[in-house]
DRENTI-270934 format. One line per 10 residues: number of its first residue (from 1); their letters; for each residue x, y negated, z negated of C-alpha. Coordinates in steps of 0.2 Angstrom, whole numbers, plus 5000, padded with zeros to 4 digits. Example, Ala and Ser with C-alpha at 12.3 -4.5 7.8 and 13.67 -1.06 7.14 Angstrom:
<nodes>
1) AS) 5062,5022,4961  5068,5005,4964
</nodes>
This chain:
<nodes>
1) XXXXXXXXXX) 5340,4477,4557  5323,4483,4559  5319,4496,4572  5303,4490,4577  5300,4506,4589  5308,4520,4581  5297,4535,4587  5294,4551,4578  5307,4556,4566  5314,4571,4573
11) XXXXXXXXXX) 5314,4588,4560  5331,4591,4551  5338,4608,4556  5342,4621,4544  5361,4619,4548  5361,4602,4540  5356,4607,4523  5366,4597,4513  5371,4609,4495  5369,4599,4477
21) XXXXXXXXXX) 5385,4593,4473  5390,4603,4454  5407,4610,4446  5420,4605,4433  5430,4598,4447  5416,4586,4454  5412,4583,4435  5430,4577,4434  5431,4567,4449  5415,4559,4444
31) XXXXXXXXXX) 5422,4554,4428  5438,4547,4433  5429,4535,4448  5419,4529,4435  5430,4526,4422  5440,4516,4433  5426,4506,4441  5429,4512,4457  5420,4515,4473  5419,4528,4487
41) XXXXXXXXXX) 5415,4529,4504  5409,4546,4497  5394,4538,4488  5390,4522,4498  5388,4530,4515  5380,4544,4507  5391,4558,4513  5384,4573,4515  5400,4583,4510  5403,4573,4493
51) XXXXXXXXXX) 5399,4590,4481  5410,4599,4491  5426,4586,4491  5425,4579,4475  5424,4598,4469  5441,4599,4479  5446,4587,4469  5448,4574,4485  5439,4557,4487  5441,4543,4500
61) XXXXXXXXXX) 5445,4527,4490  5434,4511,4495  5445,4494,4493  5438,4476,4493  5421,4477,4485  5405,4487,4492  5398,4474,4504  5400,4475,4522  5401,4456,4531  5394,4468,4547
71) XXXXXXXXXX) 5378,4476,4548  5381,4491,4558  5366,4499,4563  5373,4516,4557  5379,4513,4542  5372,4516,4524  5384,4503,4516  5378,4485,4509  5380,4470,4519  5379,4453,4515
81) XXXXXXXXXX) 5391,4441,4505  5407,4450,4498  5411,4446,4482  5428,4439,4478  5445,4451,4479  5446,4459,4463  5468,4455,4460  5467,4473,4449  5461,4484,4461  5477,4491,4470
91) XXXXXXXXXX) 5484,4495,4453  5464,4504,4448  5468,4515,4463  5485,4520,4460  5479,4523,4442  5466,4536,4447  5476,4543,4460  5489,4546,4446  5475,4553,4435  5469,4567,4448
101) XXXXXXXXXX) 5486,4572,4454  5481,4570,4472  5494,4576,4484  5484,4566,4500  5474,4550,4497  5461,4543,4509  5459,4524,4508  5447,4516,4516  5437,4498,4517  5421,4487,4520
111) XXXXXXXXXX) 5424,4476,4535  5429,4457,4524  5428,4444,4539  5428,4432,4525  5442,4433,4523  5457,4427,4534  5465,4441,4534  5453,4453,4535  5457,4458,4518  5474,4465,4525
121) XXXXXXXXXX) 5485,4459,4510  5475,4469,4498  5477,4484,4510  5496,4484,4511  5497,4480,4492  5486,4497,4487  5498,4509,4497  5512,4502,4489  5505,4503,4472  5499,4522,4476
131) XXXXXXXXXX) 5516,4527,4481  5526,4518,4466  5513,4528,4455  5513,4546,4464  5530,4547,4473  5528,4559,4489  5510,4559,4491  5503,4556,4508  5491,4544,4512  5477,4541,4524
141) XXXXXXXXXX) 5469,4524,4528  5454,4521,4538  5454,4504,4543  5442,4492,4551  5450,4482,4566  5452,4468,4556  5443,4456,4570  5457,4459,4582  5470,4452,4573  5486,4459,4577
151) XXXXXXXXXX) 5495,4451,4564  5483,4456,4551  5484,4474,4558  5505,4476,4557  5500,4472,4536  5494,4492,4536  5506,4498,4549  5524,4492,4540  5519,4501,4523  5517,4517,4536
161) XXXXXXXXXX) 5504,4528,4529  5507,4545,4537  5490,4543,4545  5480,4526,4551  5463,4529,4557  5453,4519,4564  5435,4524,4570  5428,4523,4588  5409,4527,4581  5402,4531,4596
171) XXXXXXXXXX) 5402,4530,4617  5408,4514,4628  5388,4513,4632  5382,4514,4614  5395,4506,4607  5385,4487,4608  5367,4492,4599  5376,4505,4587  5391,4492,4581  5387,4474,4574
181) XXXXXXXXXX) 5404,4467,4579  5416,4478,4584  5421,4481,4603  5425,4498,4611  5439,4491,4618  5447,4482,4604  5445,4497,4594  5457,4508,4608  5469,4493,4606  5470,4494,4587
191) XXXXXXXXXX) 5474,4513,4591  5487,4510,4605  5494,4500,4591  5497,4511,4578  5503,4526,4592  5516,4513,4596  5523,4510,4579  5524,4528,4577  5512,4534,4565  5502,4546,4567
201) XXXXXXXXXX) 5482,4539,4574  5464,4546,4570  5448,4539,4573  5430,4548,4574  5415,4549,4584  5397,4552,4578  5386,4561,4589  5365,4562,4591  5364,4546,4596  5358,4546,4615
211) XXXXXXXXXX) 5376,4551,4623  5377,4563,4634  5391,4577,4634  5400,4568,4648  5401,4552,4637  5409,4563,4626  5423,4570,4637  5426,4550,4643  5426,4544,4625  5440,4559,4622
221) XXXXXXXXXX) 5451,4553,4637  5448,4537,4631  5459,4540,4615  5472,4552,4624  5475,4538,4634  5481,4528,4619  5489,4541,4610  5476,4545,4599  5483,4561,4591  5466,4568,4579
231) XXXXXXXXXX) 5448,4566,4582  5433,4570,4573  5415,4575,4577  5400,4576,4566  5381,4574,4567  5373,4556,4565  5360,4558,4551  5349,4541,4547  5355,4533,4532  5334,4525,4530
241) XXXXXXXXXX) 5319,4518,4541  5329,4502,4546  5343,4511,4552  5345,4518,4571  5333,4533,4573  5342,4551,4577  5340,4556,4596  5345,4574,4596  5351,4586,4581  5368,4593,4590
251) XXXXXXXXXX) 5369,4612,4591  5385,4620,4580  5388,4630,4597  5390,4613,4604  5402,4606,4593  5413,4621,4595  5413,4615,4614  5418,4598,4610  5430,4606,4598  5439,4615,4610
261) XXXXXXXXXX) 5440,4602,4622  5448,4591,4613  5459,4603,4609  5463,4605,4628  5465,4588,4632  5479,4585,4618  5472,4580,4601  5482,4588,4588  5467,4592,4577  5451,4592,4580
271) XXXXXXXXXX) 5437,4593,4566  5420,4596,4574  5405,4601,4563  5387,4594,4560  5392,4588,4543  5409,4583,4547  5416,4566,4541  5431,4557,4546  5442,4560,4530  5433,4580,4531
281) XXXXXXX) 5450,4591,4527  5460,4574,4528  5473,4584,4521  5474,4595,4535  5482,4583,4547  5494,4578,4539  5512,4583,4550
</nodes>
């Protein structure tokens, strides 16, 4: 995944510094995950708003190890061989869940094509577990697209988190050199999906990569068209050298005009910042 022609870095804007995460309440967080042996979306694809959620009190959960069988050229994440299912990690979860008194989880995964499900077992197992443990939370996953595999899919959707999300990552034109296997179109599928079954979908787009704001608008239309009812917006930032370089720094101004947008073109919520994530106030849109 070498970028053999990456040209000149580009200089990072002052609306992109990124504060040192502190406080008791990231402190407590920190200790908890750890204690547990757990991991984070947080920490493995380097977030830039972990001080800030996990000061909250707020984390996104990472099931089924921390290596990705993709290599996404955007991602920070490991990839490689996966190490083998760990049978005690749903309860681990709901345990730590319990332990923060969260009232919204986020869960989320590295993609397992090793295994034939897709790891969809494990998934639909977790949110069972949180919800036996912490009666009346709501829960967020973001899933991968589990290869297409409908079946594998319907796992997530008949535990019916109140949210399912499922991100685009990028434009139609992009999507090939940005995502190692995924398709654009298979992704929108997985969405139309979950819309049908009648929960509530989400995914999210990084921006900064070469689109142009048209791209945007088409990539927007694209998810209204499948019933996509929340979207999220935020800056690409360059994990290391070997990832894909950054093309353009995006303007807050112009986030606020893809904000309102989307906003015009139906989506329920729209988060659009430089430093937005997709589980950024995951709380928020939720009903």
């Amino acid at each position: 995944m070498e970028n053999k022609n990456p040209g000149p870095r580009l200089r990072k804007p002052d609306w992109l510094k990124i504060k040192l995460p502190k406080g008791e309440g990231y402190l407590k967080v920190k200790g908890i995950l750890e204690n547990q042996g757990l991991r984070t979306i947080c920490v493995s694809g380097k977030c830039p708003n972990l001080g800030e959620c996990w000061a909250a009190g707020t984390a996104t959960f990472m099931i089924l190890g921390d290596i990705c069988t993709r290599s996404c050229k955007f991602c920070a994440t490991n990839t490689g061989k996966p190490l083998p299912v760990e049978p005690d990690e749903p309860a681990r979860i709901a345990r730590s869940v319990e332990e923060m008194k969260l009232k919204h989880v986020v869960i989320t995964s590295v993609d397992r094509d090793d295994l034939d499900d897709g790891g969809a077992a494990v998934w639909a197992e977790t949110i069972r577990s949180i919800r036996k443990s912490s009666p009346g939370i709501t829960i967020e996953t973001l899933i991968p697209d589990f290869g297409g595999q409908l079946l594998s899919l319907k796992f997530v959707i008949i535990e019916h988190p109140e949210i399912i999300s499922h991100n685009l990552e990028t434009v139609r034109r992009l999507t090939p050199q940005v995502r190692s296997a995924a398709k654009y179109d298979r992704s929108l599928e997985v969405l139309r999906q979950i819309a049908d079954h009648g929960i509530i979908s989400k995914s999210g787009i990084m921006v900064g990569l070469g689109e142009t704001e048209s791209e945007v608008l088409e990539t927007m239309d694209d998810l209204r068209m499948v019933n996509c009812s929340i979207l999220t917006i935020g800056q690409y930032l360059q994990p290391s050298m070997n990832h894909l370089p950054v093309i353009e720094y995006i303007t807050p101004d112009q986030f606020e005009k893809y904000r309102m947008a989307g906003l015009a073109k139906g989506f329920t919520h729209v988060e659009s910042k430089p430093l937005v994530r997709s589980s950024y106030h995951a709380e928020k849109h939720v009903g």
